[in-house]
N, C-alpha and C positions, 0 to 999 in steps of 0.2 A: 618148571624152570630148569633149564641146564646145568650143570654143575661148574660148569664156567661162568656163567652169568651169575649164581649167586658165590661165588667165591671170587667175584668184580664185583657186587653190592657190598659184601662185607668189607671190604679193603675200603671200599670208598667210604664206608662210613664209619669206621677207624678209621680213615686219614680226616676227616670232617670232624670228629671227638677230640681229636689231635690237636687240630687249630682250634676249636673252640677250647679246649682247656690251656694253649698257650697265648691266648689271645685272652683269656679270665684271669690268668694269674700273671700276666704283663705287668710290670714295675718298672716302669719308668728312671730314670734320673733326677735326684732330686734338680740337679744343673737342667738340666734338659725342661723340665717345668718350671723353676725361674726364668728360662730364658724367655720357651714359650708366654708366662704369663707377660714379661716387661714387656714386650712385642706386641700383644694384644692392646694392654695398657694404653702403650705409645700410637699404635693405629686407632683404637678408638679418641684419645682425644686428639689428635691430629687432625680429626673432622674422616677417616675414612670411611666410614659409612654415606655420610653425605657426600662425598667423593664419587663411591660408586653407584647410588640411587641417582643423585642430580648430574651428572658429569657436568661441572663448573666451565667455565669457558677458562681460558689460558688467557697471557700477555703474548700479544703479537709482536714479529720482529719484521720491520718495514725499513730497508736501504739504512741499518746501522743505529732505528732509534727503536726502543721500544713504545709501541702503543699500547700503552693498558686498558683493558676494558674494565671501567666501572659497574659494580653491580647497580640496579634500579632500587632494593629493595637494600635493607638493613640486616635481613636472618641469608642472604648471599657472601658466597667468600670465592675467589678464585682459587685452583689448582695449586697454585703456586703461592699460595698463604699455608696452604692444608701441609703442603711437604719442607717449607722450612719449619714448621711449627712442629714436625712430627720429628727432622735431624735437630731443634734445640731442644725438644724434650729429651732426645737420646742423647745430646750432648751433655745434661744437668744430669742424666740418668751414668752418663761412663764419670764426671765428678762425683757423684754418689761414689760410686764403686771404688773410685781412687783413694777416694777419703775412707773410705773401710780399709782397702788394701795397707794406706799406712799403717795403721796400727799393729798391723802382722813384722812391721823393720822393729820391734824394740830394741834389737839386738845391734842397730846400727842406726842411728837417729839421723844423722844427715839424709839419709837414703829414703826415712820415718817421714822427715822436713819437708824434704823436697815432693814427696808424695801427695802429703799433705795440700803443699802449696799449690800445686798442678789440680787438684781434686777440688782445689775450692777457685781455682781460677776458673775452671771448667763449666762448676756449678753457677756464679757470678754471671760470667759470660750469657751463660743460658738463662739465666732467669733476667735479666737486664734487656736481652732481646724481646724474650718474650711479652716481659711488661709495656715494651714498645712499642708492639703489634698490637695488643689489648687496648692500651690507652695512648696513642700516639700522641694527643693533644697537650696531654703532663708531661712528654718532654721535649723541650724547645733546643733546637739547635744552638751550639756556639756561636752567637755573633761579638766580633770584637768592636 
């Protein structure tokens, strides 16, 4: 072998020892792995799996109305059930977070309050929807 060529083997394989030892001792963010984790969470029950294995069919839109296609079966869900259900779980998920963040105002209670209030308005909101999707039947419209 040339003296070129192996002094281009060794360089490459000190630069390949390189990345493997900064690719072994990688550490992450702890932030950067909650988020990843919430993200995961929130797609898997959102139904994305079943999303991308069965591609659901969609609500068509026809001259202003929507047509929805009903599923035949009971274990079917349309597209557009999977990704409101994936923004109200990240909706109950940012009321989470809001409701931790107040607790960091001690120092200024209104600010503590109103945090609070937004945090649990949030959570409410999301979880009131979602019960509505799960069991539509238990809740009946307002009639006067």
């Amino acid at each position: 072998m040339s003296r070129k060529a192996k002094k281009g083997a060794t360089s490459l394989s000190i630069y390949l020892q390189k990345i493997y030892w900064k690719l072994v001792t990688l550490k992450p963010s702890a932030i950067l792995l909650t988020i990843l984790a919430v993200a995961t969470s929130v797609f898997l029950l959102g139904g994305g799996i079943y999303d991308i294995l069965e591609q659901p069919a969609i609500a068509f839109i026809s001259g202003g109305r929507v047509i929805p296609y009903y599923p035949q079966a009971l274990n079917e869900q349309l597209l557009g059930e999977s990704i409101a259900s994936m923004i109200l779980y990240s909706l109950g998920i940012m009321g989470l977070l809001l409701i931790y963040q107040s607790t960091k105002y001690a120092y200024s209670p209104r600010e503590a309050y109103t945090t609070l209030l937004i945090g649990l308005l949030l959570l409410f909101i999301g979880w009131v929807i979602v019960e509505f999707y799960l069991f539509p039947s238990t809740i009946k419209p307002f009639q006067p």
